[in-house]
N, C-alpha and C positions, 0 to 999 in steps of 0.2 A: 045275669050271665056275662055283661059287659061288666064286672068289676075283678079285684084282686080274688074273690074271697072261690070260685071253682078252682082258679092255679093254687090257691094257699090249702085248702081241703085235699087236692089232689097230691101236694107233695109231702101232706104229713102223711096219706096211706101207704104210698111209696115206699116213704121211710121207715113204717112198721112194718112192711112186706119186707124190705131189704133186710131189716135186723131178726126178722122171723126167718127166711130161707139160708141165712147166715147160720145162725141157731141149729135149726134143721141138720144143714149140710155138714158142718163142723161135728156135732154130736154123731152123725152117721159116718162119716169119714176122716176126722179130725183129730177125734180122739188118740189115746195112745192104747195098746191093747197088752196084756200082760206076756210073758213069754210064753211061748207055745205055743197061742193062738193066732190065727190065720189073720189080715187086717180083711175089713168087707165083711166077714160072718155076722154081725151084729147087725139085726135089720131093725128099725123104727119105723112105724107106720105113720101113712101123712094124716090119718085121721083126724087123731086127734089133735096134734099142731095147726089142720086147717079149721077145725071145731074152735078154739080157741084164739085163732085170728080174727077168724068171722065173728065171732062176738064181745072181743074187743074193739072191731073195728067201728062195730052197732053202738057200743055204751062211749067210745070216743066222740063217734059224729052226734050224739043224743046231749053229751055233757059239753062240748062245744057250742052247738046250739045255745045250750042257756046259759052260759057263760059267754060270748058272742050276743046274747037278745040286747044289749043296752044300747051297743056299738052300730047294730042294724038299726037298731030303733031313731038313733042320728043321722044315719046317713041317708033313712027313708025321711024325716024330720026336714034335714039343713040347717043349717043356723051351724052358731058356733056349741060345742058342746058342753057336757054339764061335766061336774068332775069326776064323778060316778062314770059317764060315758068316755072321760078320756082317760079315768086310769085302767081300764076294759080295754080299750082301745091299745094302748102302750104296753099293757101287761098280756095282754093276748098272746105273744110267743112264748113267753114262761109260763103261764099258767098252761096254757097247751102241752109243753112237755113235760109240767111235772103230773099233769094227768094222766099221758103215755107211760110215764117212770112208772105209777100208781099204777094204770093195767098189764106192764111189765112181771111185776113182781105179783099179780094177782096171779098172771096167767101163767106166766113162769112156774109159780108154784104150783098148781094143777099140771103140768106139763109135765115139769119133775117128777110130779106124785106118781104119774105116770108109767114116766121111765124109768125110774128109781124099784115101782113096784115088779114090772118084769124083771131089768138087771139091777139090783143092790147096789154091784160096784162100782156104779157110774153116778153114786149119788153124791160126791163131792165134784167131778169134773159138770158133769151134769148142772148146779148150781152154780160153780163158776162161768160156766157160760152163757146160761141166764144173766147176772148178773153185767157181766161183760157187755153182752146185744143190746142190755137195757139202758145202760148207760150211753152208747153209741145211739145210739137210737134219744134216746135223749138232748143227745149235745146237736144231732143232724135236725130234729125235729126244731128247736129254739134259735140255731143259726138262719135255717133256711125259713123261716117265719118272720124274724126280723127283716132279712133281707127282703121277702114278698110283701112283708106289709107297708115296708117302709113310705109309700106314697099316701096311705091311707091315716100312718102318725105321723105326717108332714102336716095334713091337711088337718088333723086333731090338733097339733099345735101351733100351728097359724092363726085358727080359730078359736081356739082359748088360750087361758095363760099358762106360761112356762112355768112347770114345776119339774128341777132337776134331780127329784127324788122318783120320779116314775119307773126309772128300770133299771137293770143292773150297772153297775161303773165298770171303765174300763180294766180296771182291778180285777174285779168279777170276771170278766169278762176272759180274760186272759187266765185266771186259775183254773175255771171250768173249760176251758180249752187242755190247758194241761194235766186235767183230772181224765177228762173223758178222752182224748185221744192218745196220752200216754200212760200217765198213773194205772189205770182199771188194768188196760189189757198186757201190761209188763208185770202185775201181780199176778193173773192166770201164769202165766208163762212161771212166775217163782214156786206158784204154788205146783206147779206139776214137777219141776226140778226136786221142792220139799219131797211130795210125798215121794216119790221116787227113791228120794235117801233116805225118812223115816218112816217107811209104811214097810208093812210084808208083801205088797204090791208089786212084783217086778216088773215094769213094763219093757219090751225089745227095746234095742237101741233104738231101731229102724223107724218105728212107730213113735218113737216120745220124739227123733229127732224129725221126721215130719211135722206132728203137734209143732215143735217147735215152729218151725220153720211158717207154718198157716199161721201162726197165734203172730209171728216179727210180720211176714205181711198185712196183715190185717193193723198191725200197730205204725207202720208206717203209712197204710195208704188210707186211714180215718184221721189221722196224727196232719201228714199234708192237707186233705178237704178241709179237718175242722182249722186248720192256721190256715189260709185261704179263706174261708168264710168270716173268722175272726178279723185275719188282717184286712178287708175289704171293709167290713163295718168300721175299721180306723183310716184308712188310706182314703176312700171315698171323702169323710166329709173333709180332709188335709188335702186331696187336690181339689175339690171345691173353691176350699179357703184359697187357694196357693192363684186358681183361675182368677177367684175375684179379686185379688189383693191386684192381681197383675191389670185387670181393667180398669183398678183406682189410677195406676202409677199411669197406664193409656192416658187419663183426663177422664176418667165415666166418673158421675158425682150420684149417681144412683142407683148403685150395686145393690143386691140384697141376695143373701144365700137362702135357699131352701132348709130350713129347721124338722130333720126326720128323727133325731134321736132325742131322749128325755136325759140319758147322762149327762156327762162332763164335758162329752161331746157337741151335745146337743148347746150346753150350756155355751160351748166358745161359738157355737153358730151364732144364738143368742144376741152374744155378746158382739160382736161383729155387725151385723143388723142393727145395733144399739149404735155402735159407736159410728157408722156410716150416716142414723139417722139423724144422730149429736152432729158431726163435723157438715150435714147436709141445713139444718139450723144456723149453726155458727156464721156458715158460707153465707146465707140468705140474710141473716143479721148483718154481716160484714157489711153485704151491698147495701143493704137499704142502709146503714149507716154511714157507709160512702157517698150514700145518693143524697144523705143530707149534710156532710159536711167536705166531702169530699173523698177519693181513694186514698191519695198521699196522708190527709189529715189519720184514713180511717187505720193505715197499715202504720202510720209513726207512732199511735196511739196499742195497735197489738204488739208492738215491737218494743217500745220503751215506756208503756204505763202512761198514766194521765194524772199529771201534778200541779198545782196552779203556778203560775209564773211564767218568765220568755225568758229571752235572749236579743242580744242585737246582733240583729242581722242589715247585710245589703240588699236592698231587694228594690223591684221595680214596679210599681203601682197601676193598673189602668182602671178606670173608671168611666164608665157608661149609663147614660140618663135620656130618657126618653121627653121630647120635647111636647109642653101641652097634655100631660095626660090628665090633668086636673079637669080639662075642660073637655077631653075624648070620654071620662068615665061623667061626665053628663051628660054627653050628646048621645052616646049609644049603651046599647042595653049591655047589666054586669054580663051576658055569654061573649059578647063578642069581647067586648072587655081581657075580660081573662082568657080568649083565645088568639087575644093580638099578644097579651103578655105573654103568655105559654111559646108562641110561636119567636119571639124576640129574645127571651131566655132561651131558647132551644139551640138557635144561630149563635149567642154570646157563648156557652157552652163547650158548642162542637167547634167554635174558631179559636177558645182559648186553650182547650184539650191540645189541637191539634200541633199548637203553640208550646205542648207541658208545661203552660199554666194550673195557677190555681183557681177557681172561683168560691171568694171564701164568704160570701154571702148578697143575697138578695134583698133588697132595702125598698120595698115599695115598688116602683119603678126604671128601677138602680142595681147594678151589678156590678159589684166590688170582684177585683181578678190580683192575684199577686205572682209574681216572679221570682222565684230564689228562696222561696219559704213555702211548705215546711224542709222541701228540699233545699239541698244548696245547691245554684246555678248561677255560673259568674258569666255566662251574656244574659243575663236576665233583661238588662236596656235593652238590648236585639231583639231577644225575643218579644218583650211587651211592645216595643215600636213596630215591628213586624203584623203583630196582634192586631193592632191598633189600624193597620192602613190594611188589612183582610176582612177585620169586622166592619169596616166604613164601608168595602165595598160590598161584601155580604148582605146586611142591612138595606140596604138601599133599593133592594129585589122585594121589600113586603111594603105594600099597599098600606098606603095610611101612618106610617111610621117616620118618623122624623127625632133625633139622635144629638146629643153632644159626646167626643171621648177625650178624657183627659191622661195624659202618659205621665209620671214623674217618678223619677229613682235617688234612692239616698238611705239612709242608716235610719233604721225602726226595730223597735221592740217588737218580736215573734212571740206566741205563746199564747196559753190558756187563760184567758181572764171570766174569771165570774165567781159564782161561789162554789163551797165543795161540792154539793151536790146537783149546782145546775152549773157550767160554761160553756166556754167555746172557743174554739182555736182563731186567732185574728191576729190585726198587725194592727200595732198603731206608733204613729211619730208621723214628721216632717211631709215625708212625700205624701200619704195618706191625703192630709190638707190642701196641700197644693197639687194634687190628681185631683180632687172634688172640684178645687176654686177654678183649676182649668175648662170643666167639663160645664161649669154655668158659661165662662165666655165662650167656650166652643162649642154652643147653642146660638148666637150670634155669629158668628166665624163661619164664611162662603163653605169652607171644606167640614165642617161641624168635627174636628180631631186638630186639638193643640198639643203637644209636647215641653216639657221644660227641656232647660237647656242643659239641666244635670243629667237628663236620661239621654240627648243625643249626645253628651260630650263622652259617658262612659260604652256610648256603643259604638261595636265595627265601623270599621270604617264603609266597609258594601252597604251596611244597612242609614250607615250617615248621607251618604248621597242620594237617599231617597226621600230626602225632610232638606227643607227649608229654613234656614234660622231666620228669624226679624230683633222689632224688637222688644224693649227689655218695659214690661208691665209691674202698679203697683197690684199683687191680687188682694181681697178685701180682707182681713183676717191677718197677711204677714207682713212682718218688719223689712225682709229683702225682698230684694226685684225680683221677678221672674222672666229669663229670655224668652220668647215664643219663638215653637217653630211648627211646625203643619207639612203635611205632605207633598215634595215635589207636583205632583202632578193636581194639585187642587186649583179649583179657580181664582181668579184675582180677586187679593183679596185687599183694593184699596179703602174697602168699606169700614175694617175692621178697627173697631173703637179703641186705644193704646191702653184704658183706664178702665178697671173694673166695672161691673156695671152695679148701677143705684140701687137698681131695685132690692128686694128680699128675695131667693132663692129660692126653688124646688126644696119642698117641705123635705124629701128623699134626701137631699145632698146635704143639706143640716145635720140630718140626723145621722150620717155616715161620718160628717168633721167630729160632732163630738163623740162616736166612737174612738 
């Protein structure tokens, strides 16, 4: 009792009662009567009209039922349906009123035989308006069915798969609108003009032009319900589409429309749901493939393709390495391990983001960050020296951690290097080397952040009064000197060695020079 199926039972009796007292009424009143005779004198009994209701009404709701058992037998069941149960399901308003049509013209004919058998002459209007009610009553009964069932073949096609062959196209849809609400009953109307001028039949004016007159109302006000219940079955799922589209353009990434129709309609539902759950994919790939090489890397790459090769670019290099980890991943166990790393990448990160930096990859214990690539950004010095003296102090807030960063800016090749089917977007040249070579002595160095003197010569000048220049170092690996300079506000730093240091290097920063 709590489902569609008493409203949907209820408004198909409705509708054969309407098109039966329609019937009735018209034949008794409606008609046109010949000259001489009185209008009214013709009386029809309700007998047998209500005989013939009544037991159409029995063999309707009897063949509904078994036609309907698949559909019940699902919705007592659950799950998703079988195909048998959703083309029952989808076809239920058609099949419903070409059953009506069927008890129409059954009963119509008996009805006829009827009226036909007392008065003769009313055996051509008499079938015309059979035929007329039947139709009407057909087009009301398969409108108003779609529309009440429509929750019930939402939930059939949700639950199995879309087959856009289930029910009539909007083609269809719109003919039988214009068969049943104007075609049918604008031919009674011709035919009684015909007989009128070729029959020995004369009927009063007064009488055919009332006929007339009942036959143009009846064609206009079934002609508007059936375009109203037509145009609704199109207009509904088009402001649907028109709502969701507008909460994509809001920012919503997880629209999905309700699929009630099996046409063409139903099909752009479908379709829609598809391409939301395609573009809610892509999105999802985008980031996780941002999250591994970056955003800018991820969006340069949907924007202009992915080809091997670079470009030279300016750009500004910083380099950060964590002091002793060789000997942290033997003192303590791999969890905490990888949760000092996690927590140190997490800080490098959000300080070089916040910088629009890049960080173009993670090397063991090591985080490579670039400036100016794949975007172009001409304070890219600024920004990396800025970087550079926020993550020093950043860092310095987790327990157990200890840091060298090295800054240096100059002209390197950008681009994809690897092979066609595996690379990766990197920098490599000049500064690369000497950001690394810095980040070993600024593990030794009071303030653990050195700078070259390329990267504060091409930066602002606000950002230059906040570094210190010294002086000029061989680092191990280049031919020219490098200037050193470090953060104004760093400690004294008379300790600090002028000469690279001896030893061999953090296994990490090796492997980053020869990148």
């Amino acid at each position: 009792m709590h489902t569609r199926w008493p409203l949907y039972l209820t408004s198909m009796l409705l509708a054969n009662a309407f098109g039966a007292v329609l019937v009735w009424a018209f034949i008794q009143y409606g008609l046109p009567v010949p000259e001489g005779e009185q209008p009214g004198t013709r009386q029809i009994g309700l007998l047998v009209p209500a005989v013939v209701f009544v037991t159409g009404g029995v063999l309707s709701v009897a063949a509904s039922a078994l036609m309907l058992r698949p559909v019940m037998r699902w919705q007592v069941r659950g799950g998703p349906p079988s195909r048998q149960e959703m083309m029952a399901t989808l076809h239920a308003p058609l099949r419903q009123a070409i059953l009506h049509l069927a008890l129409w013209i059954l009963g119509g004919a008996v009805l006829a035989t009827a009226i036909i058998s007392d008065t003769p002459a009313l055996a051509g209007t008499v079938i015309i308006t059979e035929c007329m009610a039947a139709t009407i009553v057909f087009g009301f009964t398969y409108m108003l069915g779609e529309r009440i069932l429509r929750p019930v073949a939402a939930e059939a096609l949700s639950a199995g798969r879309f087959d856009h062959t289930l029910t009539p196209g909007v083609g269809t849809r719109m003919a039988m609108t214009w068969g049943m609400g104007t075609f049918a009953p604008t031919i009674a109307i011709v035919l009684l003009c015909v007989t009128q001028i070729s029959s020995d039949v004369k009927f009063s004016a007064q009488s055919l032009a009332v006929s007339i007159l009942l036959l143009c109302g009846v064609v206009i006000m079934q002609a508007l319900a059936l375009s109203m219940l037509t145009a609704s079955s199109i207009s509904d799922p088009v402001r649907q589409l028109s709502q969701a589209i507008d909460q994509v353009q809001n920012g919503s990434r997880d629209v999905q429309v309700e699929v009630f129709d099996g046409s063409e309609i139903g099909l752009l539902q479908v379709g829609f749901n598809r391409m939301m759950e395609e573009a809610a994919s892509r999105q999802r790939l985008q980031e996780l493939f941002g999250q591994h090489v970056g955003a800018e890397v991820a969006q340069r790459a949907l924007d202009y393709g992915t080809e091997l090769g670079g470009e030279t670019r300016f750009v500004a290099v910083l380099f950060v390495d964590m002091v002793g980890s060789t000997a942290t991943a033997a003192e303590h166990p791999p969890t905490e391990v990888v949760n000092l790393l996690n927590e140190f990448f997490r800080v490098v990160v959000d300080v070089i983001d916040h910088h629009h930096g890049f960080v173009n990859k993670f090397v063991g214990d090591a985080a490579l960050a670039i400036f100016g690539a794949p975007l172009d950004r001409p304070d890219a010095p600024t920004a990396a020296l800025a970087a550079a003296r926020d993550l020093r102090a950043a860092l310095r807030s987790i327990s157990g951690l200890d840091i060298g960063i090295g800054v240096s800016a100059g002209l390197a090749v950008a681009g994809n290097i690897g092979a066609a089917n595996r690379f990766e977007y990197t920098v490599i040249g000049d500064p690369v080397n000497e950001a690394s070579r810095l980040t070993e002595l600024a593990k030794d160095h009071p303030g653990r952040t050195l700078a070259s003197g390329s990267a504060l010569y091409f930066a602002e000048a606000g950002e230059q009064r906040n570094w210190t220049a010294g002086e000029e170092v061989q680092l191990r690996g280049r031919r020219r000197k490098t200037r050193l300079s470090w953060p104004s506000d760093s400690v004294d730093t008379t300790g600090i060695m002028p000469a690279a240091p001896a030893g061999g290097s953090e296994p990490s920063t090796d492997e980053v020079e020869r990148t």
